[in-house]
MARBA-3410 file (N, C-alpha, C, O; in Angstrom, 1 decimal):
152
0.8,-1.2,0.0,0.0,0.0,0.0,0.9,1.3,0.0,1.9,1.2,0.7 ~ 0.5,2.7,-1.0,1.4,3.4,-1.1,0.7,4.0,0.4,-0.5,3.9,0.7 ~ 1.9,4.6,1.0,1.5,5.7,1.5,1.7,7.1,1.8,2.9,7.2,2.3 ~ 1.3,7.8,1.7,1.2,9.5,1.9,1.3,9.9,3.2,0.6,9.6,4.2 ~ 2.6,11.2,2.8,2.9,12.0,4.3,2.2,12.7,4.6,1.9,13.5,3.7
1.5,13.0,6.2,0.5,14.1,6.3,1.3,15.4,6.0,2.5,15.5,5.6 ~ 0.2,16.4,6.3,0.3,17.9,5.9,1.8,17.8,6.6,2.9,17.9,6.0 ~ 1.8,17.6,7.9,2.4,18.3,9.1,3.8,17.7,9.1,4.8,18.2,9.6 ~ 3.9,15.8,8.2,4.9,15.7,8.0,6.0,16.2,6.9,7.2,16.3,7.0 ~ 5.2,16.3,5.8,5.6,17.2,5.0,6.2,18.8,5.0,7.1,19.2,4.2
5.5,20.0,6.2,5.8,20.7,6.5,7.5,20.5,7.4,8.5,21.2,7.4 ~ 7.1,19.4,8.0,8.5,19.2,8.9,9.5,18.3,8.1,10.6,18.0,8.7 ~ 9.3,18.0,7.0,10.3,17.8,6.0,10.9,19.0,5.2,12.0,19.0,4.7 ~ 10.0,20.1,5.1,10.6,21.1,4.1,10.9,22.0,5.4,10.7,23.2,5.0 ~ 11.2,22.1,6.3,11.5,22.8,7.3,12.8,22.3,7.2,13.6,23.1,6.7
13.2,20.8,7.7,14.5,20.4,7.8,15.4,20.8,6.7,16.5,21.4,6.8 ~ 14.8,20.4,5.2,15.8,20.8,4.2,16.0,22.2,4.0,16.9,22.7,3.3 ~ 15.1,22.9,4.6,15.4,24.6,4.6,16.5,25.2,5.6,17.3,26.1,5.5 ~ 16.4,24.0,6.6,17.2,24.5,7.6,18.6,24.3,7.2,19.4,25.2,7.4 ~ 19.0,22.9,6.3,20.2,22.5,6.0,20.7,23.3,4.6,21.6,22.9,3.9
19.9,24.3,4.5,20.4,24.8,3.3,20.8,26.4,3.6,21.7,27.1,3.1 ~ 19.8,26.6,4.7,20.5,27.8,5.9,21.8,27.4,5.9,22.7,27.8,5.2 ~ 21.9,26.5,7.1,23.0,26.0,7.9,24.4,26.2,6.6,25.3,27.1,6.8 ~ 24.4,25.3,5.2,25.5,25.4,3.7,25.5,26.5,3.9,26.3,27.2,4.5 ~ 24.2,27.1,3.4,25.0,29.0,2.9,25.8,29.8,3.8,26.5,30.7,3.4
25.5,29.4,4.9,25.8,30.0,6.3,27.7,29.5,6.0,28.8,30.1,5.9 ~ 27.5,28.5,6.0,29.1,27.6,6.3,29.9,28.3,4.9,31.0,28.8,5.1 ~ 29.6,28.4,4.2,30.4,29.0,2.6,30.1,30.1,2.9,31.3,30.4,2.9 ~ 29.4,31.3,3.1,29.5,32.8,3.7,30.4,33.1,4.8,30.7,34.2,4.9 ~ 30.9,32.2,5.5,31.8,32.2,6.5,33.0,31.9,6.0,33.9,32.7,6.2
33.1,31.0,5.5,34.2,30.7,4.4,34.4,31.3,3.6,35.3,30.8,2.9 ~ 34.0,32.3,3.2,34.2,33.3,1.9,35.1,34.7,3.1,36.2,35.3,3.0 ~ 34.1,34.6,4.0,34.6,36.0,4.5,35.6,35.7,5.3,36.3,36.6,5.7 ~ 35.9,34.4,5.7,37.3,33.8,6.6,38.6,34.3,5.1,39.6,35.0,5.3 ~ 38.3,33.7,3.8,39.1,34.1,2.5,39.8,35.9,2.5,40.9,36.5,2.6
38.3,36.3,2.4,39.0,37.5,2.0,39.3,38.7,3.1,39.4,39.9,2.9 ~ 39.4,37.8,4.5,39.9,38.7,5.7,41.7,38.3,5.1,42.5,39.2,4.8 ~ 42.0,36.7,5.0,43.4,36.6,4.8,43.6,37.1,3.3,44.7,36.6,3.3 ~ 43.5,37.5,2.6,43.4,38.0,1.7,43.6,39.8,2.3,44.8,40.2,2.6 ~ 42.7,40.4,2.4,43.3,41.6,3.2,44.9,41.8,3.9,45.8,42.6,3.7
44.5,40.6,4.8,46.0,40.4,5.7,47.1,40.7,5.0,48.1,41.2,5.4 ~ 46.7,40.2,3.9,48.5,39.3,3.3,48.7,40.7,2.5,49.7,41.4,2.6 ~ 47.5,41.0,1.7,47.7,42.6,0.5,48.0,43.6,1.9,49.1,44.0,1.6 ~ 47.8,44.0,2.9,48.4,44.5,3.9,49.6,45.1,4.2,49.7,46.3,4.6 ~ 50.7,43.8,3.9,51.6,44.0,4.0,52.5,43.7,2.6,52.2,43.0,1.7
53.9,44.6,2.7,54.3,44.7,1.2,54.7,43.0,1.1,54.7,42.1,1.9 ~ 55.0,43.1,-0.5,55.2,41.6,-0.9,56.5,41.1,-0.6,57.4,41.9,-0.5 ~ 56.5,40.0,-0.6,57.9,39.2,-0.4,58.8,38.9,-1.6,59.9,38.3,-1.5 ~ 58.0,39.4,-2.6,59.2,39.3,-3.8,59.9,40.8,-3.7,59.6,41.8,-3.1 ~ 61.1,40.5,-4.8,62.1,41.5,-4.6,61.8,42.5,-6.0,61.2,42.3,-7.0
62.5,43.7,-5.7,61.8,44.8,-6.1,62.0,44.1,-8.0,61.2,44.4,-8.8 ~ 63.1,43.4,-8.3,63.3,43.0,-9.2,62.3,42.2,-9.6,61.6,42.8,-10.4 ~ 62.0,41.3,-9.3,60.8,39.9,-9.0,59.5,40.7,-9.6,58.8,40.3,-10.5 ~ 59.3,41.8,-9.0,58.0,43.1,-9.3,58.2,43.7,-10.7,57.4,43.8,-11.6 ~ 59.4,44.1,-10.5,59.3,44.8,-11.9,59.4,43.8,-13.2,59.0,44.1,-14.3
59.9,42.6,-12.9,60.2,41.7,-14.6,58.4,41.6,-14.5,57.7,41.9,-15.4 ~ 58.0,41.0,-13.3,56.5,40.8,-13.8,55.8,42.3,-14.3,54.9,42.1,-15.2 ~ 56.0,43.5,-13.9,55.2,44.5,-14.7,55.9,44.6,-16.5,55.6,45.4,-17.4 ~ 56.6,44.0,-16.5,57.5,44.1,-17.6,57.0,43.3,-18.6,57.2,43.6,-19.8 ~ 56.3,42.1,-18.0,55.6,40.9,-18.6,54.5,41.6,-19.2,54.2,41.7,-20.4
53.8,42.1,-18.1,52.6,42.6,-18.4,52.4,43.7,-19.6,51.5,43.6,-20.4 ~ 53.3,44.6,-19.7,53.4,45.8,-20.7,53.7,45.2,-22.1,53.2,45.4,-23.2 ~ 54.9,44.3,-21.8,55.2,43.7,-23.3,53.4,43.3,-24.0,52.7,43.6,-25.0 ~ 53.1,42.3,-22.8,51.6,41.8,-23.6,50.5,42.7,-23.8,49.5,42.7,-24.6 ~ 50.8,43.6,-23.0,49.5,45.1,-23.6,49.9,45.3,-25.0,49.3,45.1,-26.0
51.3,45.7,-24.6,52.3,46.3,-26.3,51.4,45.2,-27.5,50.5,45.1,-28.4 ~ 51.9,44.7,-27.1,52.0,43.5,-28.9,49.9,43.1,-28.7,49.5,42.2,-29.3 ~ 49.2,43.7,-28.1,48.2,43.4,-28.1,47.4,45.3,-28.4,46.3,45.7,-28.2 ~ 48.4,45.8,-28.9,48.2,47.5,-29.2,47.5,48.2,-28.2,46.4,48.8,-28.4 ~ 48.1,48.0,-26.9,47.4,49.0,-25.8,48.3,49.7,-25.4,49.4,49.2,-25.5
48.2,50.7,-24.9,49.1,51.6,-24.2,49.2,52.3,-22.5,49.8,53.1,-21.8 ~ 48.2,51.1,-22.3,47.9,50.8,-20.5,47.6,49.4,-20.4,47.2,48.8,-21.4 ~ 47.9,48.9,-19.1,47.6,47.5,-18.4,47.5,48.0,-17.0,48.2,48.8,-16.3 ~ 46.3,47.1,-16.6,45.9,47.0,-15.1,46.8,46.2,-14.8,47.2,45.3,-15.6 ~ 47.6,46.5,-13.4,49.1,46.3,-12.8,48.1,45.1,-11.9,48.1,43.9,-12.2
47.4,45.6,-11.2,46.7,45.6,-9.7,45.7,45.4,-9.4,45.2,46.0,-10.4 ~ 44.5,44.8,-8.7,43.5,45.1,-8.3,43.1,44.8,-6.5,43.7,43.8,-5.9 ~ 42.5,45.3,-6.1,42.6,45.0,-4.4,41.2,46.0,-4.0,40.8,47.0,-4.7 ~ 40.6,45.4,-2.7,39.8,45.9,-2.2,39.5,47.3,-1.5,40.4,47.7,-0.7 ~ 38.7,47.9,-1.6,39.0,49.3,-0.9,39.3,49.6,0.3,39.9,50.6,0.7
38.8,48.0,1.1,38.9,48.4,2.7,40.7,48.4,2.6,41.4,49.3,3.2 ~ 41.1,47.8,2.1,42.8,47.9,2.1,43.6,49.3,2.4,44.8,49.5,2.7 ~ 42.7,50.2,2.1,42.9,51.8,1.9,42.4,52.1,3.2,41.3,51.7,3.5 ~ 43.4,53.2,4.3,43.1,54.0,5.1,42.3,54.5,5.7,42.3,54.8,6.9 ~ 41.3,54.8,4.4,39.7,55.3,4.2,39.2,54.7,3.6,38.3,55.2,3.0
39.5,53.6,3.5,38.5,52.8,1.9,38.3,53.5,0.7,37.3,53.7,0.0 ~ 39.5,53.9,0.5,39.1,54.2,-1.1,38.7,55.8,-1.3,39.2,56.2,-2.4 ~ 38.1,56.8,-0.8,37.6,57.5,-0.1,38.1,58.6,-0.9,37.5,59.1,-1.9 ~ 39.3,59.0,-0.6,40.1,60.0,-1.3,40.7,59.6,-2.6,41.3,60.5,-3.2 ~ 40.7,58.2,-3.3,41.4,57.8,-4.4,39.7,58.4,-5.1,39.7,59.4,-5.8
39.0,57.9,-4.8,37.3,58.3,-5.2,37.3,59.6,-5.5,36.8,59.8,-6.6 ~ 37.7,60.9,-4.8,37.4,61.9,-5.1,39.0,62.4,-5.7,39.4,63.4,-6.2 ~ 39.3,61.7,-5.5,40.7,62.2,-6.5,41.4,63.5,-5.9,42.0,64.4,-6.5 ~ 41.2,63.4,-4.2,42.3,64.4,-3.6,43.4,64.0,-3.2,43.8,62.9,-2.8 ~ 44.0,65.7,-3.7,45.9,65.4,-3.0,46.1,64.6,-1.5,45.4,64.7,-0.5
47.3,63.9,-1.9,47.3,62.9,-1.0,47.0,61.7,-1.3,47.8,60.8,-0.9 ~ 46.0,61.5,-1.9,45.3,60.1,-1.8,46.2,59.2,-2.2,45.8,58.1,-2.4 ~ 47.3,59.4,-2.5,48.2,58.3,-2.1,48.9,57.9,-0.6,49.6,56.9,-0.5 ~ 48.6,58.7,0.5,49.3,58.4,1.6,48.4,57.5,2.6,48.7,57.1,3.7 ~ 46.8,57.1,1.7,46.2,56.2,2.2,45.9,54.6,1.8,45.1,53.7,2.2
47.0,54.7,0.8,47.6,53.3,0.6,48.6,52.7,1.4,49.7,53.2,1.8 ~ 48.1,51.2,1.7,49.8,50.2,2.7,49.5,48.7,1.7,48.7,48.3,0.8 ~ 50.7,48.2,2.4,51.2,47.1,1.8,51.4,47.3,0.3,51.7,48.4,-0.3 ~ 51.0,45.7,-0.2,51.0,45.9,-1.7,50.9,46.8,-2.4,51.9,47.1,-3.1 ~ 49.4,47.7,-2.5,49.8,48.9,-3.1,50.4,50.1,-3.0,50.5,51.1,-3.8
50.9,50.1,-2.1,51.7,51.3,-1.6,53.0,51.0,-1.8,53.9,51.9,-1.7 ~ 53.2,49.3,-2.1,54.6,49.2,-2.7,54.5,49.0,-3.9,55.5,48.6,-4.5 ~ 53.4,49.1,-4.6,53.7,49.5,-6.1,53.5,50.7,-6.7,53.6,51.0,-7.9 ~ 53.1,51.7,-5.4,52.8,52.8,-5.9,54.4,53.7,-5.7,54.8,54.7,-6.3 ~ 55.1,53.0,-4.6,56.4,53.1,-4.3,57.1,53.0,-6.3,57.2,53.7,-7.2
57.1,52.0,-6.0,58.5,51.1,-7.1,57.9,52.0,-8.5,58.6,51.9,-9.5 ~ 57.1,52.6,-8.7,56.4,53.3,-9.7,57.0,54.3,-9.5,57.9,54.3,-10.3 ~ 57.0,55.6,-8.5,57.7,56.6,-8.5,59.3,56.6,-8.0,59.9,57.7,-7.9 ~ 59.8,55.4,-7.9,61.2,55.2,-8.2,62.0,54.9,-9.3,63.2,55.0,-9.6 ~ 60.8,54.4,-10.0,62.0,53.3,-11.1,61.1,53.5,-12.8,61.6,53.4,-13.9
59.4,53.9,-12.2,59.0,54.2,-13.8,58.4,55.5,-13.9,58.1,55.9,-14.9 ~ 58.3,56.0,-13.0,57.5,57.7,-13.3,59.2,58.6,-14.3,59.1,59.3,-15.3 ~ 60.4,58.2,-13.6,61.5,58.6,-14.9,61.3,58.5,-16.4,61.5,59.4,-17.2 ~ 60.7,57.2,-16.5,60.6,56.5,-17.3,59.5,57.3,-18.1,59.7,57.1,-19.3 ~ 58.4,58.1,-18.1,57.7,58.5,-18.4,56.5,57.5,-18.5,55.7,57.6,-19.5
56.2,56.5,-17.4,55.3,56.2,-16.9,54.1,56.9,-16.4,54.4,57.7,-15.6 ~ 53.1,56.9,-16.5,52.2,57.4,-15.6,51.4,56.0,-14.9,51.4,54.9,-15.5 ~ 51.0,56.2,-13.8,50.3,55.1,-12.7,48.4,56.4,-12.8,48.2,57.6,-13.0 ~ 47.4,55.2,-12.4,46.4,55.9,-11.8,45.9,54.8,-11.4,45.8,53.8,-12.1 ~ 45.2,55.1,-9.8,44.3,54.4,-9.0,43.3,54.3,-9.1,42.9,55.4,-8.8
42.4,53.7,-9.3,40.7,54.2,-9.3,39.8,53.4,-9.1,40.0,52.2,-9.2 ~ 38.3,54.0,-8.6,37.4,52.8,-8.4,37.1,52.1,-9.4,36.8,52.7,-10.5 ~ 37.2,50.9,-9.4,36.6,50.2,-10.8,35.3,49.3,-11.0,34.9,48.8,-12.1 ~ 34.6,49.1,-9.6,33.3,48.7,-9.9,32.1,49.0,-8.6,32.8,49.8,-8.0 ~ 31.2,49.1,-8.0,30.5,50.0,-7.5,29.6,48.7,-6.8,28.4,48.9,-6.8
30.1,47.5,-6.3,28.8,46.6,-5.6,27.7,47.3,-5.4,27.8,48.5,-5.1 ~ 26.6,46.9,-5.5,25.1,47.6,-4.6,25.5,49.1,-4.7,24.8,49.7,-3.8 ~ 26.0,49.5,-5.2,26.0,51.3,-5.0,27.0,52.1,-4.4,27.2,53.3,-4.2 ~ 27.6,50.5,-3.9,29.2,51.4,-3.0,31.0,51.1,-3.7,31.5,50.3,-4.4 ~ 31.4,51.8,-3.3,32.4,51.5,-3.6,33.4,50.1,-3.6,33.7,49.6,-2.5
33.9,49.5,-4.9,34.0,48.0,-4.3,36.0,48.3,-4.8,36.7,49.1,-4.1 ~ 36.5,47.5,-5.8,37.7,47.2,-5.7,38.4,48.3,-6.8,37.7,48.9,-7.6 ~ 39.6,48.6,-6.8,40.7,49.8,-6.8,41.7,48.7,-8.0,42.1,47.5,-7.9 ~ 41.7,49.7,-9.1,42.8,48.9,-10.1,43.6,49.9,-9.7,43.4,50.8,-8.9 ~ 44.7,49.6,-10.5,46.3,50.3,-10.5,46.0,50.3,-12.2,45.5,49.3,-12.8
46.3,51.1,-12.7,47.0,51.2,-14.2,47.8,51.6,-14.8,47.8,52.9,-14.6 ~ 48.7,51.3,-15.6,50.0,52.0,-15.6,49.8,52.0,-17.2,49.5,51.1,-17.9 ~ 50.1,53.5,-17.5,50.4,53.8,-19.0,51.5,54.6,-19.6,52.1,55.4,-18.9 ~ 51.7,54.3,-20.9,52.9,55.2,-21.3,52.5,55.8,-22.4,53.6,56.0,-23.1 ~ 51.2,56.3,-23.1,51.4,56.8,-24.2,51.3,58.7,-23.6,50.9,59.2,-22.5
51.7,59.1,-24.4,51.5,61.1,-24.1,50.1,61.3,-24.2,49.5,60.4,-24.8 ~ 49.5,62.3,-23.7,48.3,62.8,-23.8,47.4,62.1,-23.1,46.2,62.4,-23.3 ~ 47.6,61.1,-22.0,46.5,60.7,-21.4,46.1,61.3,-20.3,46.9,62.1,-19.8 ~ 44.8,61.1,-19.7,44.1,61.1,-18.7,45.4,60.3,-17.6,45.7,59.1,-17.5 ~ 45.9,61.1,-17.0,46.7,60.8,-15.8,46.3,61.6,-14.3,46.0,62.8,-14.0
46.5,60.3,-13.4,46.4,60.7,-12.0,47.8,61.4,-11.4,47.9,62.3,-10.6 ~ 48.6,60.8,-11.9,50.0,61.6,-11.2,50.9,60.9,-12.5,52.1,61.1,-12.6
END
């Protein structure tokens, strides 16, 4: 004989799998934001490669913009909270808004005004996407053609 679950056990079936679907999203939301706290951590502090190590890889990068006819490549990308203000003054584009950069970007904002602003490099910071209406993650771009739109 088939038999059929009442109303009430049914209800208390779709309650359980609701719950255990709570409980996953809950465990992977936690785990996303356990990621990108170490992730902050690490962009935090400058990198452990050597200033050489940095520059052959921006070196890599420009060759493949070049031969791909660009005259900028995104260096960088990193979160706003990483920024002093979050981003805050890179956003309005006031003087200074480099002294609210640390770690990584502030050591590529470094090794930029040592070794390619000579060079006739230009670097610019900027918001580059806007989650829900707020400010989300900060490219680096580095260009060398004359006449552009430059931050410093």
């Amino acid at each position: 004989m088939i038999s059929i679950p009442s109303v009430n056990e049914l209800e208390a079936k779709i309650a359980k799998a609701n719950g255990e679907k709570a409980l996953a999203a809950k465990k992977a939301h936690d785990v996303q934001e356990e990621a990108k706290k170490a992730l902050l951590e690490k962009l935090s502090h400058p990198s452990d490669l050597s200033e050489d190590a940095i520059l052959e890889k921006a070196a890599i990068l420009i060759e493949r913009a070049i031969d791909s006819g660009q005259s900028s490549v995104q260096l960088f990308r990193f979160p706003h909270a990483l920024c002093t203000d979050n981003g805050r003054a890179i956003s309005q584009v006031e003087p200074g808004w480099e002294k609210t950069l640390v770690g990584v970007p502030k050591q590529i904002y470094g090794l930029w005004g040592n070794k390619l602003k000579t060079k006739g490099y230009h670097i610019r910071f900027e918001i580059i996407d806007y989650p829900g209406g707020t400010p989300g993650d900060i490219g680096i771009t580095l260009s060398w053609a004359t006449g552009q739109d430059k931050q410093k």
